[in-house]
GUBARO-368057 format. One record per residue: x, y, z of N, C-alpha, C, O in turn; residue in one letter. Coordinates in steps of 0.001 Angstrom, whole numbers, padded with zeros to 6 digits. Layout:
REM residues N
[[X; Y; Z]; [X; Y; Z]; [X; Y; Z]; [X; Y; Z]; 'A'],
...
This chain:
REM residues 67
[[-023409; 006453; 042058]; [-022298; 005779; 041425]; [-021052; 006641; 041539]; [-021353; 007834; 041548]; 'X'],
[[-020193; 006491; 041598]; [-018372; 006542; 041829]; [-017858; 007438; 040377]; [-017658; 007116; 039205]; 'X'],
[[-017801; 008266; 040884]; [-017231; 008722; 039695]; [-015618; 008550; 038859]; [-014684; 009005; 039519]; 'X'],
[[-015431; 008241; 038166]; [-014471; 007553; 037376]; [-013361; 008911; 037255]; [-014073; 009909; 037142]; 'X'],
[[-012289; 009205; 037242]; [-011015; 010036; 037162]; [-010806; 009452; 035789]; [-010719; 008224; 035768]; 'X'],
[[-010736; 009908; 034963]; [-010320; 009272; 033300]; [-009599; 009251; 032471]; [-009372; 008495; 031526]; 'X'],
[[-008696; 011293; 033323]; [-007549; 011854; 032548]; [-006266; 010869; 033155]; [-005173; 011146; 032659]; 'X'],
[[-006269; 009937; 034000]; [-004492; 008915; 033877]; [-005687; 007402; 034520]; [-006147; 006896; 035544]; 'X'],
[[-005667; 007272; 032919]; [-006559; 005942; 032863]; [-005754; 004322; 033613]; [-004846; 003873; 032913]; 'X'],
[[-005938; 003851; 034385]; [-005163; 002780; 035026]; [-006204; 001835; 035402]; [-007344; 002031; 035823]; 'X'],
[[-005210; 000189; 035024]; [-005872; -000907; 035456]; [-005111; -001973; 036548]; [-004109; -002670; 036388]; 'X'],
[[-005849; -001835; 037515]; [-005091; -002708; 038655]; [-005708; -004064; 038318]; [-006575; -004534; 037581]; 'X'],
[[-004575; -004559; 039487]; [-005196; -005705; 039918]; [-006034; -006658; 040381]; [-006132; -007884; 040333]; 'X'],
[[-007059; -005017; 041207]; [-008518; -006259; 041843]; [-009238; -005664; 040528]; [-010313; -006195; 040250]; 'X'],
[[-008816; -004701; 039739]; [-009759; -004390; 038164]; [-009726; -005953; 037738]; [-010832; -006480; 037617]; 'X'],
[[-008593; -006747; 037500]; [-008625; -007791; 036785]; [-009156; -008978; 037613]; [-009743; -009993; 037237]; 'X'],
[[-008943; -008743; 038321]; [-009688; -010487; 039172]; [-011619; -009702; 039698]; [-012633; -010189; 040198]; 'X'],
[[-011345; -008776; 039364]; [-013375; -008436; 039134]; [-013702; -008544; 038267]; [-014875; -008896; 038140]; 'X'],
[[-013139; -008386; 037465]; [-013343; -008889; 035721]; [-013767; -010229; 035862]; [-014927; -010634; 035794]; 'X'],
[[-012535; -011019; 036106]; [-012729; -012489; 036188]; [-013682; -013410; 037133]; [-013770; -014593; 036803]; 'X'],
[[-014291; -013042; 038101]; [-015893; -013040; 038738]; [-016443; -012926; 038016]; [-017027; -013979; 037758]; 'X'],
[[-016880; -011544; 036886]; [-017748; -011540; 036367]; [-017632; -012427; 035427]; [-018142; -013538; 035574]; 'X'],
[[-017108; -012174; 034569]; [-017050; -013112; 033466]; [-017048; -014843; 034141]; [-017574; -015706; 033437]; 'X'],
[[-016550; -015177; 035257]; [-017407; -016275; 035393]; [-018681; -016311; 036464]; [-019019; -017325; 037076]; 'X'],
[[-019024; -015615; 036522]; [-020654; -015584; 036871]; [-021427; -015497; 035791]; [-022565; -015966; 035823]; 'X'],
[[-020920; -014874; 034652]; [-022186; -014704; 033551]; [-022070; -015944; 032702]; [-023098; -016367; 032174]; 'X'],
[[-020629; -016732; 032468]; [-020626; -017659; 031786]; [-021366; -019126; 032925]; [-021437; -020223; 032370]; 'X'],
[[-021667; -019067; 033842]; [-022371; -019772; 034646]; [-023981; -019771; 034717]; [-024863; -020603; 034930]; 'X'],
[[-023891; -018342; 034414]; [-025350; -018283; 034340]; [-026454; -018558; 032776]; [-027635; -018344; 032502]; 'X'],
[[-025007; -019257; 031907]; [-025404; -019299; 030460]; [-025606; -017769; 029516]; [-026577; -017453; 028829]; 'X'],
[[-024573; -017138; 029717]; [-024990; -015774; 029114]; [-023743; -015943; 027618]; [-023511; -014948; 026932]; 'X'],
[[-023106; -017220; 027329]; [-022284; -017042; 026243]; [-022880; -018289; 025792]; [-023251; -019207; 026524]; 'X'],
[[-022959; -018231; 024118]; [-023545; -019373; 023453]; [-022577; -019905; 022563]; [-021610; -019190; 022300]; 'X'],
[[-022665; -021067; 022035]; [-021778; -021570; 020936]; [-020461; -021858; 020710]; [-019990; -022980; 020897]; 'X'],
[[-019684; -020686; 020223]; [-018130; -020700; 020068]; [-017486; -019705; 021288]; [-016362; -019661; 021788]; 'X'],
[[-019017; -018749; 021587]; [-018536; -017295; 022312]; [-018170; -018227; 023992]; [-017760; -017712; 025032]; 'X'],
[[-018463; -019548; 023761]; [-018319; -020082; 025417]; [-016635; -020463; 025492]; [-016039; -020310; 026558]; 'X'],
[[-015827; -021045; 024089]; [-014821; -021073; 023705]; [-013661; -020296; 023962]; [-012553; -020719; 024295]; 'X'],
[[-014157; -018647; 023703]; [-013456; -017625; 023773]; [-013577; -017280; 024745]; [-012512; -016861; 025198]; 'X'],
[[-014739; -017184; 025699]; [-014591; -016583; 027040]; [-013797; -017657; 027865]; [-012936; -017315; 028676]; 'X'],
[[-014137; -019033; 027615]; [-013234; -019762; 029024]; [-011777; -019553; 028466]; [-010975; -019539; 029400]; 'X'],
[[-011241; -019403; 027357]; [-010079; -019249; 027069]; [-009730; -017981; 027896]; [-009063; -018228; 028900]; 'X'],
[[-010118; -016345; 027633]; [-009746; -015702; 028222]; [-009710; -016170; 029934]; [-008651; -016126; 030559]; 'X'],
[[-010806; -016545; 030474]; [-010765; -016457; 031653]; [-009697; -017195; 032218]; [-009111; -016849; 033243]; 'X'],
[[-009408; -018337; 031474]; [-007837; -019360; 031727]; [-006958; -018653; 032138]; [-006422; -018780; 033238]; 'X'],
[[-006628; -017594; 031084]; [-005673; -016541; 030732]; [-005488; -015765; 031350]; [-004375; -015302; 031601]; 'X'],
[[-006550; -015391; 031781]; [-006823; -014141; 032938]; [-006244; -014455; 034476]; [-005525; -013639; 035053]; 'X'],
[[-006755; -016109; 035251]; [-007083; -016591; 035763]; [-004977; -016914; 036373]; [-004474; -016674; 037471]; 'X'],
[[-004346; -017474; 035163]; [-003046; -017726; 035036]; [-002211; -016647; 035621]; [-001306; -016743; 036449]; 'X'],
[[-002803; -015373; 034894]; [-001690; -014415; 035198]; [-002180; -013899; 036288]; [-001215; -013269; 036720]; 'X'],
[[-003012; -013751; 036998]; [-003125; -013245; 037586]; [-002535; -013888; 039276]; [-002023; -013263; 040205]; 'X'],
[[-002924; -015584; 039127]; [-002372; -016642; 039957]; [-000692; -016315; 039809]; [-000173; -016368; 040924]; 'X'],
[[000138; -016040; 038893]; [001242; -016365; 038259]; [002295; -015241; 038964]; [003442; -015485; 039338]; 'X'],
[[001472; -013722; 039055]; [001644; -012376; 039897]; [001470; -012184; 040771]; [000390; -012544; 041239]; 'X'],
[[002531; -011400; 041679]; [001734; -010904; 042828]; [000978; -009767; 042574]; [000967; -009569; 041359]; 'X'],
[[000491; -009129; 043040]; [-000167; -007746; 043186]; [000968; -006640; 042892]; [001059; -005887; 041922]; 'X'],
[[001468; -006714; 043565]; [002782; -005554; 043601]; [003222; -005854; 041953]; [003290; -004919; 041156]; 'X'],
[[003456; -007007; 041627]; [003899; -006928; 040117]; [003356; -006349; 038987]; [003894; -005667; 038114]; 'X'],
[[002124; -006745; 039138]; [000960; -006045; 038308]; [001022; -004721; 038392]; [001109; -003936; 037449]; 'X'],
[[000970; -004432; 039736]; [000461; -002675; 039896]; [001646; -002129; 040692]; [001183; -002091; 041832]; 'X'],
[[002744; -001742; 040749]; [004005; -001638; 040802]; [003164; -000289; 042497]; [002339; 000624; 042519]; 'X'],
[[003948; -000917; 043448]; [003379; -000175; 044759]; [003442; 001607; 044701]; [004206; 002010; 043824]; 'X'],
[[002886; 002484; 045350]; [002759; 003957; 045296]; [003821; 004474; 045722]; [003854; 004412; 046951]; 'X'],
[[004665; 004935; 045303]; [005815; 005366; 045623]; [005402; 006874; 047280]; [004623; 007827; 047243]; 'X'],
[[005959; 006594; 047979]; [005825; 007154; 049228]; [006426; 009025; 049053]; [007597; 009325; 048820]; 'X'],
[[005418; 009917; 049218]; [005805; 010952; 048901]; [006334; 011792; 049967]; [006557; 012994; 049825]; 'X'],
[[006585; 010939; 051354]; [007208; 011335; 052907]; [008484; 011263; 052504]; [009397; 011479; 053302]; 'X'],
């Protein structure tokens, strides 16, 4: 496994649309019950919006070139 850098904690963009796979693969596979199916498709809407709504570069502002 990949070891994680932890001291300048950062969340990109394919962080959030892997998120959003998972979370709809598990809500597909019946892994949320009741109200918890409520809250997850809400987030995933949410998730799903902004992420459609952004480009990449917006989200994760490009690496500034150190040449």
């Amino acid at each position: 496994m990949k070891k994680i850098d932890l001291s300048e904690p950062k969340l990109e963009y394919y962080h959030l649309s892997t998120a959003l796979v998972l979370i709809n693969m598990a809500a597909g596979r019946g892994a949320f019950r009741g109200n918890e199916k409520e809250i997850v498709e809400d987030l995933s809407v949410r998730m799903q919006t902004f992420l459609i709504s952004k480009k990449e570069e917006e989200v994760i502002p490009p690496r500034k070139s150190i040449i």
